[in-house]
C-alpha positions in Angstrom: 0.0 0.0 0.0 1.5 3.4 -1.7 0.2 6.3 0.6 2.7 8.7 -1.1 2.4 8.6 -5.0 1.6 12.0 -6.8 -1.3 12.0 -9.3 -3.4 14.8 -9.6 -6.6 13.5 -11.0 -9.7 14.9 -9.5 -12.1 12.9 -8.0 -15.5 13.0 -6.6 -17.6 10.5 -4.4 -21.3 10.4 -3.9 -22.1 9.0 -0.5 -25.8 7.1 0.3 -27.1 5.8 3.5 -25.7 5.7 7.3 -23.3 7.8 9.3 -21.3 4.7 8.4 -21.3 5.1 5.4 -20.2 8.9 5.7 -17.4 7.7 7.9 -15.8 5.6 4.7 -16.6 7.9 2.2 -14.1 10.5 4.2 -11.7 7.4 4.5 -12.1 6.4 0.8 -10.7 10.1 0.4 -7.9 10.0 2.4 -6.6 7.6 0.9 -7.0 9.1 -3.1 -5.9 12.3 -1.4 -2.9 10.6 -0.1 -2.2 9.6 -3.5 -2.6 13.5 -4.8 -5.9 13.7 -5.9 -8.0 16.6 -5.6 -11.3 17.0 -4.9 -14.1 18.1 -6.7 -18.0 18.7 -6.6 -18.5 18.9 -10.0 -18.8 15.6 -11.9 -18.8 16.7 -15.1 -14.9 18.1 -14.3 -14.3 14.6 -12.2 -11.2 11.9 -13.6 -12.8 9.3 -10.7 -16.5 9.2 -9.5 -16.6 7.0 -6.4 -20.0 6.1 -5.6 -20.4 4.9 -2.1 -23.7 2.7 -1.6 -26.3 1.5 0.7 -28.5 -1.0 0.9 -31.3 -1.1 3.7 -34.3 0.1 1.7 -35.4 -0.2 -1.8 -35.2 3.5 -2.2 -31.9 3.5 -1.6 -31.2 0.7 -4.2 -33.7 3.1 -7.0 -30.9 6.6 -6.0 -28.3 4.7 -6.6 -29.3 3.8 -10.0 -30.6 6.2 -10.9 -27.4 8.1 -10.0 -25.4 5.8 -11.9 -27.0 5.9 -15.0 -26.8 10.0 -15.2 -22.7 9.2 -15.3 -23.1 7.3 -18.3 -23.0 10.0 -21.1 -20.2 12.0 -19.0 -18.1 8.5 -19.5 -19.2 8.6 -22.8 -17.8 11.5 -23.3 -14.8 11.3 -21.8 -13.8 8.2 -22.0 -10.8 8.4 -19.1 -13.4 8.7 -17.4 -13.0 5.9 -14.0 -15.8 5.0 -11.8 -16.1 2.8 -8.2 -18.8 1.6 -7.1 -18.3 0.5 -3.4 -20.1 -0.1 -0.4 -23.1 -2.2 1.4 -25.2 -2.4 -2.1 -21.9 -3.7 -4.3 -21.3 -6.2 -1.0 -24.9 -7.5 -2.2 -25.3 -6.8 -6.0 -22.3 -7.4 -7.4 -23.2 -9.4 -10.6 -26.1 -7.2 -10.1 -24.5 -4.0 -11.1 -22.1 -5.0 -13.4 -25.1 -6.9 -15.5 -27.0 -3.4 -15.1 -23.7 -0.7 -15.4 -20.8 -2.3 -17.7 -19.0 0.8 -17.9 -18.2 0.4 -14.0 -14.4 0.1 -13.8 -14.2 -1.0 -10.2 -16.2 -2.5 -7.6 -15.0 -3.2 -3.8 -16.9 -4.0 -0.9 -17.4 -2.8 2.5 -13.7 -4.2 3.8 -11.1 -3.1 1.5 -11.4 0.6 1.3 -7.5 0.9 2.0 -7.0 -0.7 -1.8 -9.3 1.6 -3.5 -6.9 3.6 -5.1 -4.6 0.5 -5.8 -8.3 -1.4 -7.9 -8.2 2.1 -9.7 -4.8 2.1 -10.6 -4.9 -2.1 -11.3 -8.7 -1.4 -13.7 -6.3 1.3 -15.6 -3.4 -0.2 -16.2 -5.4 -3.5 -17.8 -8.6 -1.5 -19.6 -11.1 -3.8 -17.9 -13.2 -4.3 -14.9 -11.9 -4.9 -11.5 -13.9 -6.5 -9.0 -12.5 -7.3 -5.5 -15.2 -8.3 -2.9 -14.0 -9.1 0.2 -16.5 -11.5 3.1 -14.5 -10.1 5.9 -11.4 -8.0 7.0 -8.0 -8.7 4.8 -5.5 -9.4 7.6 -2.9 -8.8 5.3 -4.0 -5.4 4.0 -3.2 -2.1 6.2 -6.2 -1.2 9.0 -8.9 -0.1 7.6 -9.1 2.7 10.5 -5.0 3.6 10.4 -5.3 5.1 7.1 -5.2 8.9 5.8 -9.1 10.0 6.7 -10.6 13.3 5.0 -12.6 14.9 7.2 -16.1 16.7 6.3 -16.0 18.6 9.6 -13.1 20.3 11.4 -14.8 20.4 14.8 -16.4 17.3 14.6 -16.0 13.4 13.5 -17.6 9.9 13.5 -15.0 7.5 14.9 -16.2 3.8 14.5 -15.9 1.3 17.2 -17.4 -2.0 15.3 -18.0 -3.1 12.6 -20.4 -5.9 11.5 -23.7 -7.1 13.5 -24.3 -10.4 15.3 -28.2 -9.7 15.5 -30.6 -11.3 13.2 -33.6 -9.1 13.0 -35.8 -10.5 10.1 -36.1 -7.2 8.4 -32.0 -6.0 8.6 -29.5 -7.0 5.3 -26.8 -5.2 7.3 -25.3 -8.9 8.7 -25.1 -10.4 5.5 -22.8 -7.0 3.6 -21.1 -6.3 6.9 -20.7 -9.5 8.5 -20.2 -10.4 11.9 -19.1 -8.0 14.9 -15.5 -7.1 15.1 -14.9 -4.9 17.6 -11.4 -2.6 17.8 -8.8 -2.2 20.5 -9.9 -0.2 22.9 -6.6 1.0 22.9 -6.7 2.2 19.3 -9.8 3.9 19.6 -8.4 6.5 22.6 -5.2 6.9 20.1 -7.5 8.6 17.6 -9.9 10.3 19.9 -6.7 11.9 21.5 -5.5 12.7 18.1 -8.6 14.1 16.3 -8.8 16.4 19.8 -4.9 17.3 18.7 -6.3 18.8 15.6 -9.1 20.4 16.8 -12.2 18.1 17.3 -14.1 18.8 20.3 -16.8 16.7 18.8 -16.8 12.9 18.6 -19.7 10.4 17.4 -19.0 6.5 17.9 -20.4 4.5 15.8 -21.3 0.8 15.4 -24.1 -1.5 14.4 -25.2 -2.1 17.9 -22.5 -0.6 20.0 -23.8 -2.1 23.6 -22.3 -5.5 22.3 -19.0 -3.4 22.1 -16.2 -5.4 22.9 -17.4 -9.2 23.5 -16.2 -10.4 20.9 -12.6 -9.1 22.5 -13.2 -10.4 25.9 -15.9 -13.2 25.5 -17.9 -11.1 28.6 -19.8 -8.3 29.4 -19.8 -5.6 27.0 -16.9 -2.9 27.3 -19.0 -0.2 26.0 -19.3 1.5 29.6 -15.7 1.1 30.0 -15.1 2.6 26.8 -17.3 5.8 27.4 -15.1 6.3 30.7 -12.1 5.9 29.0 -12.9 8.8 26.5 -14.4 11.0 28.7 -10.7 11.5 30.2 -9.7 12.7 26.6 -8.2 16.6 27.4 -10.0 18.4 24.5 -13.2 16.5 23.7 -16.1 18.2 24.8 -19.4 16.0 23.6 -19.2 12.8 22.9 -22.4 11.0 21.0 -23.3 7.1 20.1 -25.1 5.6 18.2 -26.8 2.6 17.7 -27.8 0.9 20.7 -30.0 -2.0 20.7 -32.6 -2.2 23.3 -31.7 -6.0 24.3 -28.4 -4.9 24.8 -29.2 -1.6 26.7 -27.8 -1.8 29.8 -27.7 0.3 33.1 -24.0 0.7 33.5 -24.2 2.2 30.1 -26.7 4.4 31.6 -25.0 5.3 34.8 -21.9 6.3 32.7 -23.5 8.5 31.0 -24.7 10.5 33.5 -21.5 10.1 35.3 -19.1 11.2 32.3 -19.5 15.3 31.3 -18.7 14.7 27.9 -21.5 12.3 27.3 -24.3 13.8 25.9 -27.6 13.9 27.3 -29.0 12.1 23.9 -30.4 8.7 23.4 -30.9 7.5 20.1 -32.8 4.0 20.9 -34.3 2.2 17.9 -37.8 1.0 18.6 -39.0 -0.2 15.4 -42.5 -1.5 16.6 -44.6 -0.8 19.7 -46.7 -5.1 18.9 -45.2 -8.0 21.1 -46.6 -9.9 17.6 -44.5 -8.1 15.5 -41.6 -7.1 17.5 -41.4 -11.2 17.8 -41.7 -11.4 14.1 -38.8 -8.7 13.5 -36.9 -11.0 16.1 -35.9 -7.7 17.9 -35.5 -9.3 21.4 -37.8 -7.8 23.5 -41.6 -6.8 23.8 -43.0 -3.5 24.0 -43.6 -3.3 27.6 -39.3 -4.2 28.1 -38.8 -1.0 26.1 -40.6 1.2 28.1 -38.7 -0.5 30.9 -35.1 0.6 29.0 -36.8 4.1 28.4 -37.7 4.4 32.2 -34.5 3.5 33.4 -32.1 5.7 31.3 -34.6 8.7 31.9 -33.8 7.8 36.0 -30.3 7.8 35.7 -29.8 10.5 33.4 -30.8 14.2 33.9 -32.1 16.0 31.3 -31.9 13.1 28.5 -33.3 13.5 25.1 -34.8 10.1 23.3 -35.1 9.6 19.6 -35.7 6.4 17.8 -36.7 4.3 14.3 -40.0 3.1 13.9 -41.0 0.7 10.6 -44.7 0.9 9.8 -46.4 -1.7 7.5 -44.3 -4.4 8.8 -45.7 -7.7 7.0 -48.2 -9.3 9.1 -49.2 -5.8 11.4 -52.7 -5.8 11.7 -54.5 -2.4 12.9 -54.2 -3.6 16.6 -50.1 -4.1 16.2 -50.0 -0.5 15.1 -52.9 0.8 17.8 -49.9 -1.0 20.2 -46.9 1.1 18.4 -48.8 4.4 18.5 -49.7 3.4 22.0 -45.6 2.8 23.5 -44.7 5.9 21.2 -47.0 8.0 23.3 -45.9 6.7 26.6 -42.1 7.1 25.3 -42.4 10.9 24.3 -39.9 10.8 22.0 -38.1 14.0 21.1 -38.2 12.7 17.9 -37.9 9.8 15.1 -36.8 8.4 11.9 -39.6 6.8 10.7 -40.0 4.1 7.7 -42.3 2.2 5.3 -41.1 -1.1 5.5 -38.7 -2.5 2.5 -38.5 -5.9 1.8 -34.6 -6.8 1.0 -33.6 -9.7 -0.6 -32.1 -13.1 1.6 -34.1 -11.2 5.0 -36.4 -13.4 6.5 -39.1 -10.4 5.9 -39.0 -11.0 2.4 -40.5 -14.3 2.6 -43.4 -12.8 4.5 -44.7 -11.8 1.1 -48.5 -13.1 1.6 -48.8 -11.1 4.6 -47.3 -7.9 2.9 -49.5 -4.6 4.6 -51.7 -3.0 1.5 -49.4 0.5 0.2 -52.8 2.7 1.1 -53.0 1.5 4.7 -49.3 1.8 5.4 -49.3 5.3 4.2 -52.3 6.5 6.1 -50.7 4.6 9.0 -47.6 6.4 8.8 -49.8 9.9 8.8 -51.1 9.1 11.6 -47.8 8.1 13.4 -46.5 11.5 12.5 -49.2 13.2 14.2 -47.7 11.3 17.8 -44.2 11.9 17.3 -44.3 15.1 16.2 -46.8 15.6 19.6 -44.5 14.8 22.1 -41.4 16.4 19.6 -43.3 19.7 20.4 -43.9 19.2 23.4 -39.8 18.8 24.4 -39.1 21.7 23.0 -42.0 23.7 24.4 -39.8 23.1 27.5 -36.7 24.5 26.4 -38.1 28.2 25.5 -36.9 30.3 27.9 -33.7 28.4 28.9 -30.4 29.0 27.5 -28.5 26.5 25.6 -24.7 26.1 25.0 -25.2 25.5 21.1 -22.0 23.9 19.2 -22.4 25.8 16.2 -22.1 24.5 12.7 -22.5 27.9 10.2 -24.9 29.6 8.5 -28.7 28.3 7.9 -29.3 26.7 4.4 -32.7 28.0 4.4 -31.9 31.7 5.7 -28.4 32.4 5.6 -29.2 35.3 8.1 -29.3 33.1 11.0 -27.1 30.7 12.3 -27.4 27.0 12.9 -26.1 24.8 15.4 -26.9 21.8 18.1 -27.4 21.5 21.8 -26.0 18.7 24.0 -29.3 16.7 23.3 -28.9 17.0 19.8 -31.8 19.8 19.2 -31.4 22.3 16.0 -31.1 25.0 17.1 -32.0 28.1 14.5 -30.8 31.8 15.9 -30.1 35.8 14.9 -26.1 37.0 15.8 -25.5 40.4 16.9 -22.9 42.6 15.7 -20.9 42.1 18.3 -20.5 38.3 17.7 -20.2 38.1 14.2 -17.1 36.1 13.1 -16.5 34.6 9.6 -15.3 31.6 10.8 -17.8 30.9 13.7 -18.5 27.2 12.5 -16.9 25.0 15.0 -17.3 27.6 18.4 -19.8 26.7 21.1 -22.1 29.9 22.0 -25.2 30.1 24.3 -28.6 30.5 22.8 -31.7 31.9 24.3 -34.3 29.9 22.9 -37.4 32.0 22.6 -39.9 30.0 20.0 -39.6 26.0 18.5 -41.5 24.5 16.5 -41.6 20.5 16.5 -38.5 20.2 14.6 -36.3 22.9 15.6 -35.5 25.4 18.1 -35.3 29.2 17.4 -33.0 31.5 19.9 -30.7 34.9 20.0 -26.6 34.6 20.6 -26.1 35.8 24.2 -22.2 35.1 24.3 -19.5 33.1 21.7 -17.0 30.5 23.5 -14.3 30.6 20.9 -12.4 27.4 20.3 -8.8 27.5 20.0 -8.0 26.4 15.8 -5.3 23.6 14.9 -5.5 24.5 10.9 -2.9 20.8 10.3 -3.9 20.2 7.0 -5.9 17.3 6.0 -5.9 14.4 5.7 -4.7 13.3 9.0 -3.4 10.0 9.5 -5.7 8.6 12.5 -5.9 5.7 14.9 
């Protein structure tokens, strides 16, 4: 693996689906940007197009098509032209997409992003298609997480913890493109928190497919997740530090109790639900009923001051009858969730859900279903933040609005947007990255709406990326 060779091709990469899936789209650019590459967000001007996929719905499947097929006359017209195709969806489809796309050049899956700039080199050098799909980590190529890593945020970064899932949920394709749980050193995983705060982060979000289960597959015991939370809580520099996903089996209450116990440990759950039915939680083989949720929700709320709780929810699960989603609206109400991703159920091929095809939910149902979930979680969303007016919030800002560039967005420790007007005497044209406290006077379900009563400015380690992490 060359980490030094000059070639200034520009490249660009189109990223679908998780915060995972973010995270390797900035390592896929370390490493072309080790090589020399430069950047660009015009395609049309591109050498390389790396398209990083995603798998868990449909729709994501139809994007990333759909984006493909708008590259096609570009190629055409340039014929230099490379393009990758990596991810959870080329994991899956591989024939698939090569069947569909034959002017793809390369295709690697999710555990060889180190050699992506190698498969390019290799698919130029022959003038044919390279294809390297890996089932598991290459022990023999360089650590996937010790390579150069481009980073979309100065102030903050994900920082993954595990990779895989050892869960079988019925309705999940994650196990089968990311395989099982492998867990990294603990060790390692300070060594890059310590030196992302060197350069500046104050922000950190760990990441994983169920990150309670942290760790046992290093010590065959109880999860290390706790122990991991303490450890990087003692990191000097690192302010807020944010998880996510737990799984509600795995929930525990030392993972509870630690953070309420560490500062830097945000007062934000993210806990997915899925379904409020015992039936169809037992069909999604999720692990729990409703009622063992609520328990989870209770407890964290007890130990932790403050705590803000968002979740997933599926509606038209196959099989959910109007009493299974009476039962989800039902444990969404007594949750008061502060908010919710919530999704029309996808069948994805080699799930267990898929075969559940005579008991598919009618598309008119679901959708009036899913209105009338909305109506709950955007209830109790409003009524969180209803709270919050009047109080002042330290705010890690992020930059200007999209919507009004007049104003100033930003999140609070529980992960609320906050919207809000700068003075004069504050402004700054580099205030992305500074924490500052808001007065929040109005919300709305979404969003919070404030004034700038005072900037914390954040001292600025400008090390050029990319950084070599871990």
């Amino acid at each position: 693996m060359n980490f030094s060779t000059s070639d200034s091709r520009k490249y660009a990469i189109w990223t679908f689906g998780c915060q995972m899936n973010l995270n390797d789209s900035e390592r896929i650019a370390g490493v072309l940007e080790s090589r020399g590459m430069i950047r660009t967000q015009d395609v049309e001007l591109a050498d390389i197009v790396v398209i990083n996929t995603c798998c868990i719905r449909e729709n994501a499947d139809n994007k990333f098509y759909g984006s493909l097929s708008r590259l096609k006359p570009i190629k055409d017209g340039r014929p230099g032209m490379q393009i990758a195709v990596g991810g959870c969806l080329a994991q899956k489809d591989r024939e698939e997409i090569i069947r569909r796309s034959p002017y793809v050049d390369v295709l690697f899956g999710t555990h060889n992003i180190p050699r992506v700039a190698d498969l390019l080199d290799q698919a130029l050098s022959t003038g044919g298609h390279v294809v390297e799909i890996l089932e598991g980590p290459d022990e023999e190529s360089p650590n996937a997480f010790q390579i150069p890593t481009v980073r979309s945020s100065l102030h903050s970064s994900w920082v993954t913890i595990q990779t895989g899932c050892n869960n079988s949920c019925s309705f999940c394709i994650v196990p089968s493109v990311r395989g099982k749980e492998v867990s990294r050193p603990m060790e390692e995983i300070k060594a890059e928190v310590t030196q992302l705060a060197k350069t500046g982060v104050t922000e950190i979000t760990l990441l994983g497919q169920n990150v309670n289960s942290y760790g046992r597959d290093i010590t065959k015991r109880s999860p290390l997740f706790a122990e991991l939370l303490y450890e990087l809580g003692a990191v000097s520099g690192i302010r807020r530090i944010r998880f996510t996903s737990p799984h509600p089996k795995d929930f525990r209450l030392e993972t509870a109790l630690a953070m309420a116990q560490v500062p830097q440990v945000c007062e934000q759950l993210h806990l997915p639900m899925q379904s409020g039915s015992d039936h169809i939680l037992a069909k999604m083989r999720r692990g729990y009923t409703g009622q063992r949720y609520l328990e989870k929700v209770a407890m964290a709320r007890s130990a932790i001051a403050d705590l803000a709780l968002t979740t997933d929810i599926i509606v038209g699960f196959p099989g959910e009858t109007e009493e299974d989603f009476e039962d989800t609206l039902k444990v969404a109400s007594q949750a008061r969730f502060d908010g919710a991703f919530t999704f029309i159920f996808s069948a994805r091929p080699g799930t267990r859900a898929e075969k559940m095809n005579e008991s598919y939910v009618d598309p008119e149902v679901i959708s009036e279903r899913f209105e009338r979930l909305k109506i709950v979680i955007d209830r109790s969303s409003h009524q969180s933040n209803l709270v919050r007016v009047g109080k002042v919030e330290e705010v890690l800002i992020e930059g200007p609005s999209k919507k009004n560039p007049e104003y100033l967005t930003g999140r609070t420790r529980q992960n609320k947007l906050v919207h809000f007007g700068v003075d004069a005497e504050f402004a700054c044209e580099d205030i992305g990255g500074h924490y500052g406290s808001v007065a929040i006077e109005s919300c709305s379900p979404h969003f919070l709406r404030g004034t700038l009563v005072s900037l914390q400015t954040q001292p600025r380690n400008r090390k050029s990326l990319p950084i070599l992490v871990g």
